[in-house]
KOLDO-956039 format. One record per atom (N, C-alpha, C): residue number from 1; residue in one letter; atom name; y, x, z. Coordinates in Angstrom, 3 decimals. Atoms other than C-alpha are relative to their C-alpha. Layout:
<rs>
<r><i>NUM</i><aa>A</aa><at>CA</at><c2>Y</c2><c1>X</c1><c3>Z</c3></r>
...
</rs>
This chain:
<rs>
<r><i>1</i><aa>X</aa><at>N</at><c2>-1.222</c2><c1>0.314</c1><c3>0.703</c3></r>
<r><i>1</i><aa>X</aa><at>CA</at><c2>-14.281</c2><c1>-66.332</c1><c3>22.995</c3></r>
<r><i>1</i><aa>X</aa><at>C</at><c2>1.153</c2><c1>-0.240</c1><c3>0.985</c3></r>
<r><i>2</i><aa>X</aa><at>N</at><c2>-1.076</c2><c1>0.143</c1><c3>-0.752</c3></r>
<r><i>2</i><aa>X</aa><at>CA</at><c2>-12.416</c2><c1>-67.240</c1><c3>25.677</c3></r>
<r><i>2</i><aa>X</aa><at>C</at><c2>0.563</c2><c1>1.263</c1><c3>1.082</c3></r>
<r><i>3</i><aa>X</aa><at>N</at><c2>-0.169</c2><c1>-1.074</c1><c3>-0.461</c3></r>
<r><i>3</i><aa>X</aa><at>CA</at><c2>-12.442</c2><c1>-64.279</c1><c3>27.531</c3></r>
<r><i>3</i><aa>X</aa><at>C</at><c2>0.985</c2><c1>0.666</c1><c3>-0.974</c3></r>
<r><i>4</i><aa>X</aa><at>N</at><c2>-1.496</c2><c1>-0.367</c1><c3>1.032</c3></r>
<r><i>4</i><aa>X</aa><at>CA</at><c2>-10.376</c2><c1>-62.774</c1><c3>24.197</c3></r>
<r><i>4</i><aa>X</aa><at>C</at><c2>1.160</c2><c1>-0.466</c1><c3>0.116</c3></r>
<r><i>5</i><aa>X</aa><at>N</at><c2>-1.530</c2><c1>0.911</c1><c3>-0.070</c3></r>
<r><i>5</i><aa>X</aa><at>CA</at><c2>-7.872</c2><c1>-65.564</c1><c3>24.511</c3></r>
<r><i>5</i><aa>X</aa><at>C</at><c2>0.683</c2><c1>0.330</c1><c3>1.448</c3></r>
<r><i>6</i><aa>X</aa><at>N</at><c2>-0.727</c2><c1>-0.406</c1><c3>-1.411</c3></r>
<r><i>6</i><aa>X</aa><at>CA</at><c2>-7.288</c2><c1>-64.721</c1><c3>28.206</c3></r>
<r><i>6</i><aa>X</aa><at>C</at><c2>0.333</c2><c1>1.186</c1><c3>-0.127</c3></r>
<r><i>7</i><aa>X</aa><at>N</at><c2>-0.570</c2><c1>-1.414</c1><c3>-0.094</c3></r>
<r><i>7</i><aa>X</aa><at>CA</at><c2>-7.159</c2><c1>-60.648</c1><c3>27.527</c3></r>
<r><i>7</i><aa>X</aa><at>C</at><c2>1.162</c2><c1>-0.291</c1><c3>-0.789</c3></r>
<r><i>8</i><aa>X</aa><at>N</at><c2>-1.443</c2><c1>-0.236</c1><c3>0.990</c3></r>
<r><i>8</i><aa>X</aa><at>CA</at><c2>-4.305</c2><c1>-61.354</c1><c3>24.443</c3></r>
<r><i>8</i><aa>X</aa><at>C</at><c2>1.304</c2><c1>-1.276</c1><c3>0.981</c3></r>
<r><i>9</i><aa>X</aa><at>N</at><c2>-1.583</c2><c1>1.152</c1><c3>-0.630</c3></r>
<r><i>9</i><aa>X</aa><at>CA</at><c2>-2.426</c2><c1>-64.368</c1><c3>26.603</c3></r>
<r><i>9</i><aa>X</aa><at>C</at><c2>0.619</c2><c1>1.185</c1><c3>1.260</c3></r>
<r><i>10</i><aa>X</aa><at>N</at><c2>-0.308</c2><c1>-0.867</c1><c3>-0.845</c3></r>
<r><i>10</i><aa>X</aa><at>CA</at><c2>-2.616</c2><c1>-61.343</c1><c3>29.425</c3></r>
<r><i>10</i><aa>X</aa><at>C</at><c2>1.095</c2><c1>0.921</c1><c3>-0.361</c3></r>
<r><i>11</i><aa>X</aa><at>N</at><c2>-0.359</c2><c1>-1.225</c1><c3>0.721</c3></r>
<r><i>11</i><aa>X</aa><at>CA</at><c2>-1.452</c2><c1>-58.998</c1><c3>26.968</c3></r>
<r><i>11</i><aa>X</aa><at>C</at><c2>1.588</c2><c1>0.020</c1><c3>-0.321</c3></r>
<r><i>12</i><aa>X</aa><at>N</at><c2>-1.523</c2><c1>0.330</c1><c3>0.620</c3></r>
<r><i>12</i><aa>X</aa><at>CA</at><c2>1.570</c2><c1>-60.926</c1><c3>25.596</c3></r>
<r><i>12</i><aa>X</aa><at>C</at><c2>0.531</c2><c1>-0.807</c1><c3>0.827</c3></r>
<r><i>13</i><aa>X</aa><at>N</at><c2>-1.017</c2><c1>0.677</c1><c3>-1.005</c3></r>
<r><i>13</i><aa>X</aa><at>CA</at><c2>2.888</c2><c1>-62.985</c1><c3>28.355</c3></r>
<r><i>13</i><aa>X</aa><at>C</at><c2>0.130</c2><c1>1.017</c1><c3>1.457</c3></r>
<r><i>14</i><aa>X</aa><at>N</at><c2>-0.558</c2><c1>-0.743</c1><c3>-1.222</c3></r>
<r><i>14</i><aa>X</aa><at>CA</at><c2>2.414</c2><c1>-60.551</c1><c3>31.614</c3></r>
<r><i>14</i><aa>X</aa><at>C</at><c2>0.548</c2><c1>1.403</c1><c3>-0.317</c3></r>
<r><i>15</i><aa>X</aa><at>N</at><c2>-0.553</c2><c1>-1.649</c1><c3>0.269</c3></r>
<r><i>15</i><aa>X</aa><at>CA</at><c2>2.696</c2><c1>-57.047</c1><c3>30.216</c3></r>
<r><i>15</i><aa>X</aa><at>C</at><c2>1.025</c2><c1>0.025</c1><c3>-1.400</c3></r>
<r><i>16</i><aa>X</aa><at>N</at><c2>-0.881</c2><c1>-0.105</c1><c3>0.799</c3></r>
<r><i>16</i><aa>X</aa><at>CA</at><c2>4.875</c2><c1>-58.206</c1><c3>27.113</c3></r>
<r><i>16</i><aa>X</aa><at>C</at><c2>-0.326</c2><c1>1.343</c1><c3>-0.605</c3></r>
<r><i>17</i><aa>X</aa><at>N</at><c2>0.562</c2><c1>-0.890</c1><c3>0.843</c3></r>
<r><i>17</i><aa>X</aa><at>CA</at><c2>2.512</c2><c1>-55.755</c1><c3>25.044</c3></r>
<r><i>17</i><aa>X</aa><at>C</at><c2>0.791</c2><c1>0.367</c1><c3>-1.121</c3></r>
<r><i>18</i><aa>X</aa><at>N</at><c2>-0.850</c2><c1>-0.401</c1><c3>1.123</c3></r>
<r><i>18</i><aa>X</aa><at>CA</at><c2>4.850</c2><c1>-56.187</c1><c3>21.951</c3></r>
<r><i>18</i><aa>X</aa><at>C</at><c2>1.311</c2><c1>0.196</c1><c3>0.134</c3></r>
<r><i>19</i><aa>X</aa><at>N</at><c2>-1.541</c2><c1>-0.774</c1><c3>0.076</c3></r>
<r><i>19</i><aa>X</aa><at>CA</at><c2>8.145</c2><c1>-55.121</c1><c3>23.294</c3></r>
<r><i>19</i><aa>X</aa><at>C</at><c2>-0.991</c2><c1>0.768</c1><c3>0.653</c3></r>
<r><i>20</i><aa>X</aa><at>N</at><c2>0.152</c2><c1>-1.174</c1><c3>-0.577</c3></r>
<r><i>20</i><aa>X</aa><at>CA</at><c2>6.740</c2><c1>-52.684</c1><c3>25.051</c3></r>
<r><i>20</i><aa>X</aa><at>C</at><c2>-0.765</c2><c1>1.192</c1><c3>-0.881</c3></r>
<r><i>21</i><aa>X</aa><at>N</at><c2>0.073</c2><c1>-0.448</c1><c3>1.195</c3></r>
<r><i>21</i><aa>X</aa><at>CA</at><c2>5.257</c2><c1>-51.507</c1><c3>21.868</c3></r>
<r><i>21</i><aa>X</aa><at>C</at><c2>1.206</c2><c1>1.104</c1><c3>-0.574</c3></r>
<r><i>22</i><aa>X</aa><at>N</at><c2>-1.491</c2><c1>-0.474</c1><c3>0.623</c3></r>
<r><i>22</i><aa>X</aa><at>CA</at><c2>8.710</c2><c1>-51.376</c1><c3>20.684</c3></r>
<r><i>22</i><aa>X</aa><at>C</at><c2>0.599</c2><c1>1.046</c1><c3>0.906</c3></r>
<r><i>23</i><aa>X</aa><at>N</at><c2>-1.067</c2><c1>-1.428</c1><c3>-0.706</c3></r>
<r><i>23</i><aa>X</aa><at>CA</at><c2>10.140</c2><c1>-49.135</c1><c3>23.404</c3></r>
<r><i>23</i><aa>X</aa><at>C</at><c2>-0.641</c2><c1>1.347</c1><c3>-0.213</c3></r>
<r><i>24</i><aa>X</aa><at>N</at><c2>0.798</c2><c1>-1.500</c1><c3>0.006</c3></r>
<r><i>24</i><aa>X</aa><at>CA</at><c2>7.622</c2><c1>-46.921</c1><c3>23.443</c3></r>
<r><i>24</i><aa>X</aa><at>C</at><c2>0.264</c2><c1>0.839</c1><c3>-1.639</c3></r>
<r><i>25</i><aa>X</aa><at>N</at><c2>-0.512</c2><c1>-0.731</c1><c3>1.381</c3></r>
<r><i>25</i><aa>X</aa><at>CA</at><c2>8.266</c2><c1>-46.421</c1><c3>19.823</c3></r>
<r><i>25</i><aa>X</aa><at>C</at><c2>1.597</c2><c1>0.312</c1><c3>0.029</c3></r>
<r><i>26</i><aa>X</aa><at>N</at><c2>-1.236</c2><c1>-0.975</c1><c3>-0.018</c3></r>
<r><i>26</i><aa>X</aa><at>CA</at><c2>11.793</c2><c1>-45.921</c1><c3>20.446</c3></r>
<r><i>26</i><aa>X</aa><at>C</at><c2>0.193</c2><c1>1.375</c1><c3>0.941</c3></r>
<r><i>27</i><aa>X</aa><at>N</at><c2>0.257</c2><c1>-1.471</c1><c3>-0.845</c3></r>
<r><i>27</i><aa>X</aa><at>CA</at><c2>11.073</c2><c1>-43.287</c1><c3>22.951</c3></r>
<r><i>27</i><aa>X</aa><at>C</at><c2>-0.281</c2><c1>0.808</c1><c3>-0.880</c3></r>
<r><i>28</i><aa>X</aa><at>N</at><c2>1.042</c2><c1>-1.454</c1><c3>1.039</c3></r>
<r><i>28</i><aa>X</aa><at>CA</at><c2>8.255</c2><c1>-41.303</c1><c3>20.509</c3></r>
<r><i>28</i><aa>X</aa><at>C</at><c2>1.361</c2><c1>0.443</c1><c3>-0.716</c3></r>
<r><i>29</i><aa>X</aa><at>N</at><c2>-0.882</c2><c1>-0.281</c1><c3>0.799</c3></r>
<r><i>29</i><aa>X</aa><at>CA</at><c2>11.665</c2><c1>-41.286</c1><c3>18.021</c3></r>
<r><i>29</i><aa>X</aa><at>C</at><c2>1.212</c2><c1>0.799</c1><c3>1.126</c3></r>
<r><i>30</i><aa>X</aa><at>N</at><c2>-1.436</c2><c1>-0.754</c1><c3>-0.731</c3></r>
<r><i>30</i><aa>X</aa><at>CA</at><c2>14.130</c2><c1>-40.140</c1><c3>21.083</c3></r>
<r><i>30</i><aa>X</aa><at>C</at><c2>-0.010</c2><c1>1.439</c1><c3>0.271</c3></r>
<r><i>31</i><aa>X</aa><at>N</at><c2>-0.046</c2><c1>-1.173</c1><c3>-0.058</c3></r>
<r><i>31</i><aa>X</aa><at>CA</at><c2>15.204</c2><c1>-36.657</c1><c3>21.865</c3></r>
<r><i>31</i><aa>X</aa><at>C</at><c2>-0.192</c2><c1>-0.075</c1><c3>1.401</c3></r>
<r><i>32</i><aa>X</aa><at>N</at><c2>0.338</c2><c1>-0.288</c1><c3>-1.686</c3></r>
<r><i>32</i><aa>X</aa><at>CA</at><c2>14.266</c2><c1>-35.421</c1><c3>25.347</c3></r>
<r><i>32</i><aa>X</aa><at>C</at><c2>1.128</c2><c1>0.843</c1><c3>0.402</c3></r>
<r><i>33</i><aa>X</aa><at>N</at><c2>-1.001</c2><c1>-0.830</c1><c3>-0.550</c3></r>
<r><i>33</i><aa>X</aa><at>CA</at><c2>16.906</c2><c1>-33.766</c1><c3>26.893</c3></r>
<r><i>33</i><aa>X</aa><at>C</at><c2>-0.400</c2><c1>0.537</c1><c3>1.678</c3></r>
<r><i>34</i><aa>X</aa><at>N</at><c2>0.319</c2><c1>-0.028</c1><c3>-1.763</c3></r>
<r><i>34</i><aa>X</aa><at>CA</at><c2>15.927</c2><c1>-32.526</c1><c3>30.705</c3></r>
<r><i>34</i><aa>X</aa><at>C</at><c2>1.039</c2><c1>1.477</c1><c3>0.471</c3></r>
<r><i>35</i><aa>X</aa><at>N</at><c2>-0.573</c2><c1>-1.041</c1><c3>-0.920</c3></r>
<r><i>35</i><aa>X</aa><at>CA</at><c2>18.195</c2><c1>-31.098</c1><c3>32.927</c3></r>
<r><i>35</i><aa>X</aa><at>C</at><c2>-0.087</c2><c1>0.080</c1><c3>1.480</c3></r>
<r><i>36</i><aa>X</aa><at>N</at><c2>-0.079</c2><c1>0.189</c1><c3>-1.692</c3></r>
<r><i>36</i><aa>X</aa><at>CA</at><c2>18.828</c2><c1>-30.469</c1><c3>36.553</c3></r>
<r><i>36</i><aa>X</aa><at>C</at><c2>1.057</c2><c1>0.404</c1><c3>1.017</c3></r>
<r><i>37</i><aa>X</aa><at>N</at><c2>-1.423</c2><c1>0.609</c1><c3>-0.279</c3></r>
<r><i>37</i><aa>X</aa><at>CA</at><c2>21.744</c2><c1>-31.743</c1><c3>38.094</c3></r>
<r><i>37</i><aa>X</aa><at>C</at><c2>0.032</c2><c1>0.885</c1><c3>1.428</c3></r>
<r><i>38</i><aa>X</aa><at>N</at><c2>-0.351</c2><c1>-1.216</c1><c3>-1.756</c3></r>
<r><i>38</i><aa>X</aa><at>CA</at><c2>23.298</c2><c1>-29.652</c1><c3>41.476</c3></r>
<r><i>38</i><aa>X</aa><at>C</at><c2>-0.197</c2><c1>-1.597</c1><c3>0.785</c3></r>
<r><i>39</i><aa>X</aa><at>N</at><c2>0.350</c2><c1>1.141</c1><c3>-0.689</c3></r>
<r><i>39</i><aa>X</aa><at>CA</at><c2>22.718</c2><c1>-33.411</c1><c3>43.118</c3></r>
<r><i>39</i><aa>X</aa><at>C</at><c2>-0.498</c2><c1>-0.657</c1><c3>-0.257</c3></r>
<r><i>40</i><aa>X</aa><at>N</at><c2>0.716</c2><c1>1.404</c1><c3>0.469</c3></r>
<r><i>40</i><aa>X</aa><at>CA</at><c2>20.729</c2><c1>-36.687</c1><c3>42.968</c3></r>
<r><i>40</i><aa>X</aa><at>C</at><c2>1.151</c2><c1>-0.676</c1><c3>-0.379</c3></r>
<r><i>41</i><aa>X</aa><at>N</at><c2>-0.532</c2><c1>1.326</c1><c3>0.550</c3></r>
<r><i>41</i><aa>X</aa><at>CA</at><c2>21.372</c2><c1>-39.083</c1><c3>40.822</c3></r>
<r><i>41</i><aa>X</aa><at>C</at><c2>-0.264</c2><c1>-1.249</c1><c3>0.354</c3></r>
<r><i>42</i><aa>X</aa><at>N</at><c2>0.151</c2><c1>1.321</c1><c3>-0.591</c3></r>
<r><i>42</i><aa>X</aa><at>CA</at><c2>22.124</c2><c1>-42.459</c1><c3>41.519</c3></r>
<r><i>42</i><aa>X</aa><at>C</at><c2>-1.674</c2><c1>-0.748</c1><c3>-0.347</c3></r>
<r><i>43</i><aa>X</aa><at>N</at><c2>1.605</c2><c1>0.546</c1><c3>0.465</c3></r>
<r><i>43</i><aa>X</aa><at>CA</at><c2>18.512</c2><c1>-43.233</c1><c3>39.927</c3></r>
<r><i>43</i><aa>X</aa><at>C</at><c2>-0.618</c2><c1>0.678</c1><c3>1.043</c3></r>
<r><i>44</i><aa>X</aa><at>N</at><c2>0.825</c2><c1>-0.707</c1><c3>-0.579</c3></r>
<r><i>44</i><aa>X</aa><at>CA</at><c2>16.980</c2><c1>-40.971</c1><c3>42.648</c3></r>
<r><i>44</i><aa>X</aa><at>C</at><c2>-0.236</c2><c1>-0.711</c1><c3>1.162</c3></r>
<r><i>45</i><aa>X</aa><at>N</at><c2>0.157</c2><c1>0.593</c1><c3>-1.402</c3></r>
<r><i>45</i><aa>X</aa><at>CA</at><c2>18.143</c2><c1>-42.772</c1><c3>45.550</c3></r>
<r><i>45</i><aa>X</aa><at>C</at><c2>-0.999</c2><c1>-0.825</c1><c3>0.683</c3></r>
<r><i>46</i><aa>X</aa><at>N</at><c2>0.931</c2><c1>0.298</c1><c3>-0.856</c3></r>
<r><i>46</i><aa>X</aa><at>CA</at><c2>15.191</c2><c1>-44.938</c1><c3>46.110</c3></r>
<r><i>46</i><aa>X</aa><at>C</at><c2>-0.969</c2><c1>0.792</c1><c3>0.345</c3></r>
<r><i>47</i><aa>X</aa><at>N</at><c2>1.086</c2><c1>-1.073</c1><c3>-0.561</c3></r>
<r><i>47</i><aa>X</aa><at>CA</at><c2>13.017</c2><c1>-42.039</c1><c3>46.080</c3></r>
<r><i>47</i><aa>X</aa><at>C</at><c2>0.190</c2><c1>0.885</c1><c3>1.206</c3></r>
<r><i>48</i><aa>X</aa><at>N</at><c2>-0.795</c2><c1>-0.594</c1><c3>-1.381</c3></r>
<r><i>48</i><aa>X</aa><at>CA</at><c2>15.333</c2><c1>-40.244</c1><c3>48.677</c3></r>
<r><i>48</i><aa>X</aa><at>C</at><c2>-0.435</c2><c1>-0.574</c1><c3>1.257</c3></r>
<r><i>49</i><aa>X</aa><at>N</at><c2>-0.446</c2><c1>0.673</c1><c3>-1.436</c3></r>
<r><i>49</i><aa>X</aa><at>CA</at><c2>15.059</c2><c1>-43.305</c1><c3>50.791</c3></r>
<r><i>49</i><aa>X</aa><at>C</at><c2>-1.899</c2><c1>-0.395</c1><c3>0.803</c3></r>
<r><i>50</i><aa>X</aa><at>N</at><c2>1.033</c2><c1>0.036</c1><c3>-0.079</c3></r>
<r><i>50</i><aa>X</aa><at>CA</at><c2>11.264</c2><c1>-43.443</c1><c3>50.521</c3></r>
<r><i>50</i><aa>X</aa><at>C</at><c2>-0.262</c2><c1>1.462</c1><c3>0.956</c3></r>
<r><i>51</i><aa>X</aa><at>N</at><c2>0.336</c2><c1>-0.852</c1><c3>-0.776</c3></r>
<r><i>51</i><aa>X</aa><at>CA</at><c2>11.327</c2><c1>-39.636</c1><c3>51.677</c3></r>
<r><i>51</i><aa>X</aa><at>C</at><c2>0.483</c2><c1>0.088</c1><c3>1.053</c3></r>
<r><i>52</i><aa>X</aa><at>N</at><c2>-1.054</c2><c1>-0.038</c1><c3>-1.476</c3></r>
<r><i>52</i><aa>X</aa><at>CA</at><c2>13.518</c2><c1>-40.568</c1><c3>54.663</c3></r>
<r><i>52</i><aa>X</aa><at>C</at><c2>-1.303</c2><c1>-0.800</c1><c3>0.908</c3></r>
<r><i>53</i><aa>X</aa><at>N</at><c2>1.243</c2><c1>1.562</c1><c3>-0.603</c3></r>
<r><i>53</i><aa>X</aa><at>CA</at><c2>10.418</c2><c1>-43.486</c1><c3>55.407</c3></r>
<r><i>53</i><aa>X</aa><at>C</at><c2>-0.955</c2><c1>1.179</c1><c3>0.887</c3></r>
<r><i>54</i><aa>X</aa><at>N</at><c2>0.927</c2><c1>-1.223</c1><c3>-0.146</c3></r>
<r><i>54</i><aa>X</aa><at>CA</at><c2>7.920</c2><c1>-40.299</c1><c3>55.685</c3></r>
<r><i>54</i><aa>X</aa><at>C</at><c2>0.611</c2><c1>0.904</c1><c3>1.420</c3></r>
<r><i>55</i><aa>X</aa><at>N</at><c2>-0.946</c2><c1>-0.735</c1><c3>-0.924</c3></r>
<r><i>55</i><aa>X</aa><at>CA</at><c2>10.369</c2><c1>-38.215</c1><c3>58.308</c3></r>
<r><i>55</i><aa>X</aa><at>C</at><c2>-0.471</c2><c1>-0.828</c1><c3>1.358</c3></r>
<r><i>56</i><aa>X</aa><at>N</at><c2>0.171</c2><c1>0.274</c1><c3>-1.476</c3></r>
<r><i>56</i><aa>X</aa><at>CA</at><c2>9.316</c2><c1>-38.694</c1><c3>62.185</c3></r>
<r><i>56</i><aa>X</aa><at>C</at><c2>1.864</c2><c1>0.377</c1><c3>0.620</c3></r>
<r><i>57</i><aa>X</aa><at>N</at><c2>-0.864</c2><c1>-0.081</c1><c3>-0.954</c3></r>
<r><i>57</i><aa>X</aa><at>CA</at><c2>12.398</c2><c1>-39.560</c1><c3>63.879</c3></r>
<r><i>57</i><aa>X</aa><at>C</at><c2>0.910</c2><c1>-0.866</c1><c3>1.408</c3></r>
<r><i>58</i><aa>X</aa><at>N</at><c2>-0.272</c2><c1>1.247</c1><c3>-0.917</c3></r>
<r><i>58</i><aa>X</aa><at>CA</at><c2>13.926</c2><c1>-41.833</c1><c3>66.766</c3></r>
<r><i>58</i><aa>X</aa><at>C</at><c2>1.056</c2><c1>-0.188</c1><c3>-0.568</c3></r>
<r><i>59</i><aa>X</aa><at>N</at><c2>-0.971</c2><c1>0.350</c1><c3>0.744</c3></r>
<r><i>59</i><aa>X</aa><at>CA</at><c2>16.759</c2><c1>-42.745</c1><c3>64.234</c3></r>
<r><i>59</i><aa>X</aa><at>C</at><c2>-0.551</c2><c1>-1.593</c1><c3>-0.929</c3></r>
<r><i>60</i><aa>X</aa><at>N</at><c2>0.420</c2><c1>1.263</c1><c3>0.987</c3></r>
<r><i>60</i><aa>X</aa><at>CA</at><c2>16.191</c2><c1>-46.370</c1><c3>62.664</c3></r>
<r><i>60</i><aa>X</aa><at>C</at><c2>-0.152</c2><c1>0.142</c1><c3>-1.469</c3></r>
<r><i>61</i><aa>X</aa><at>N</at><c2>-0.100</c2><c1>0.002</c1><c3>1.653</c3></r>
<r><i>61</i><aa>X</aa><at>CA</at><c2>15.782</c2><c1>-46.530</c1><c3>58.938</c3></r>
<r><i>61</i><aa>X</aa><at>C</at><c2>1.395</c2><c1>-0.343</c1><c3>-0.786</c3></r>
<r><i>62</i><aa>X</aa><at>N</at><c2>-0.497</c2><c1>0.276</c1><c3>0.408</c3></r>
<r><i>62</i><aa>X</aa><at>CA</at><c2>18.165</c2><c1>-48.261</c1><c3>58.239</c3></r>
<r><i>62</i><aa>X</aa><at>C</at><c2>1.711</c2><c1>0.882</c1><c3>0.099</c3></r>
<r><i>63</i><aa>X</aa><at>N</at><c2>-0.896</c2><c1>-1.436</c1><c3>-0.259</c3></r>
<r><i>63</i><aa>X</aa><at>CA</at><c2>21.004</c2><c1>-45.940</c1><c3>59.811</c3></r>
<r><i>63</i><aa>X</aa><at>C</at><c2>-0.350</c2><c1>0.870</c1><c3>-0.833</c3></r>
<r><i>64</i><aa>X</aa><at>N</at><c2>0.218</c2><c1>-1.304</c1><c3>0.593</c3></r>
<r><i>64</i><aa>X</aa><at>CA</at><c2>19.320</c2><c1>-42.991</c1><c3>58.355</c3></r>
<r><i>64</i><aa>X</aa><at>C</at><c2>0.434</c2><c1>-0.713</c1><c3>-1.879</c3></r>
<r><i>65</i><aa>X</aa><at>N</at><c2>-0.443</c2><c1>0.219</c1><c3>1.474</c3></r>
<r><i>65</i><aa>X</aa><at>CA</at><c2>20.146</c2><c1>-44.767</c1><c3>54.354</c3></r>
<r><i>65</i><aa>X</aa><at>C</at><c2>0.810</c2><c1>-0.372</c1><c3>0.114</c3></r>
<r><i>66</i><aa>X</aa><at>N</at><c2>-1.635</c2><c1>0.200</c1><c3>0.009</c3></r>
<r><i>66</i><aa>X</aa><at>CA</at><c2>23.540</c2><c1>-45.826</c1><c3>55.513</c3></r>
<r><i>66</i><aa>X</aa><at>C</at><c2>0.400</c2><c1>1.516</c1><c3>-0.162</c3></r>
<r><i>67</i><aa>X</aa><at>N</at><c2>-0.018</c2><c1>-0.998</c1><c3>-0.125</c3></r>
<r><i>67</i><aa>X</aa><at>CA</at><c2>23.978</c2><c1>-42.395</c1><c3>56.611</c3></r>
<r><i>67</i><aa>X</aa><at>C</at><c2>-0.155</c2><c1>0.891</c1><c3>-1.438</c3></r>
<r><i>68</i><aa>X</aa><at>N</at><c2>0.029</c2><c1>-0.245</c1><c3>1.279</c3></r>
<r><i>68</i><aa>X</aa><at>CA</at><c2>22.443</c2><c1>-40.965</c1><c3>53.324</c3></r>
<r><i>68</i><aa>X</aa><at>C</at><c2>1.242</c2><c1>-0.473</c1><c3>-0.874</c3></r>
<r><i>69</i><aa>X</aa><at>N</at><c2>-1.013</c2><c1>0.428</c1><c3>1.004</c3></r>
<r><i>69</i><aa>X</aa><at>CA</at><c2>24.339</c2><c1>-43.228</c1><c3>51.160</c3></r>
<r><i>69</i><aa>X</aa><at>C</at><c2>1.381</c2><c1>0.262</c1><c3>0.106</c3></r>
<r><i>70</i><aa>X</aa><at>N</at><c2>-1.274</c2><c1>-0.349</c1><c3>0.022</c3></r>
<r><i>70</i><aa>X</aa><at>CA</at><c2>27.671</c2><c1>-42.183</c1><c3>52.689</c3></r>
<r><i>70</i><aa>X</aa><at>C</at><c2>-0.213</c2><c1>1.928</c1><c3>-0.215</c3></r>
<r><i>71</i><aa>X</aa><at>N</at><c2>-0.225</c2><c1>-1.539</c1><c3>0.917</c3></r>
<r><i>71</i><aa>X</aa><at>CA</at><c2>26.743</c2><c1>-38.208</c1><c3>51.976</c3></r>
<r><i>71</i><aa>X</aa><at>C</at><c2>-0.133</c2><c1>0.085</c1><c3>-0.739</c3></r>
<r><i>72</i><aa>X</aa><at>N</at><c2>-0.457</c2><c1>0.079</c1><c3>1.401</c3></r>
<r><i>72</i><aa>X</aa><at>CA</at><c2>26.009</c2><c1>-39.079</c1><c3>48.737</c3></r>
<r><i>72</i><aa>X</aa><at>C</at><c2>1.290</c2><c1>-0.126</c1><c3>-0.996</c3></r>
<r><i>73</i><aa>X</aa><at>N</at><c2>-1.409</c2><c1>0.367</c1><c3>0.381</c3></r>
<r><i>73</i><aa>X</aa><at>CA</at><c2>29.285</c2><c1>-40.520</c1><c3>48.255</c3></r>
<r><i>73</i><aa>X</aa><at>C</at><c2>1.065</c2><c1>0.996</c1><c3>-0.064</c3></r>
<r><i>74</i><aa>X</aa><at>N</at><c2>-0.668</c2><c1>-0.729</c1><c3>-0.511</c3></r>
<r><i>74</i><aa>X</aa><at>CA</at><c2>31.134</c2><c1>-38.119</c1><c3>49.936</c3></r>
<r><i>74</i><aa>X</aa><at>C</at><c2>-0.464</c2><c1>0.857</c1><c3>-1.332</c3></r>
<r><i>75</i><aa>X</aa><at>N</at><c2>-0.146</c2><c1>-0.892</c1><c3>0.961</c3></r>
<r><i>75</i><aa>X</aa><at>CA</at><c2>29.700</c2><c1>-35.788</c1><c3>47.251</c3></r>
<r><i>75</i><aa>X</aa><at>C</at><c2>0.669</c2><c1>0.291</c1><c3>-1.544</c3></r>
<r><i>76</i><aa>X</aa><at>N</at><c2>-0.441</c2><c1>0.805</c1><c3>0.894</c3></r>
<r><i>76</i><aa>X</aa><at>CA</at><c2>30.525</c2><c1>-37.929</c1><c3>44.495</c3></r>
<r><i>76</i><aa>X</aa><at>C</at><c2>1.442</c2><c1>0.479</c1><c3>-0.464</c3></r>
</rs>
């Protein structure tokens, strides 16, 4: 019995099972639209900065996503 009470307190206080219910049902109802933009979108950028992580170079990290983030801009 208690094992139940710990999976549903899991359920509804860490993963917030019943909104997330709810979105997902507003998704199933949404239209999908997919396109593909001539640049990244501002949503992309941490993935950008992840593929900059991956890259062998004697350039710091942190330069190299300053750097990024101002050619992004510039495109902007």
């Amino acid at each position: 019995m208690l094992v139940f009470q710990a999976e549903r307190e899991v359920l509804e206080k860490q993963l917030e099972s019943s909104r997330l219910a709810v979105a997902m049902g507003r998704l199933g109802q949404s239209k999908v639209v997919i396109t593909e933009p001539e640049r990244p979108t501002p949503m992309a950028f941490p993935i950008l900065v992840d593929r900059l992580r991956e890259t062998v170079t004697t350039e710091k990290i942190g330069d190299r996503i300053q750097k990024l983030a101002l050619e992004l801009e510039a495109e902007a």
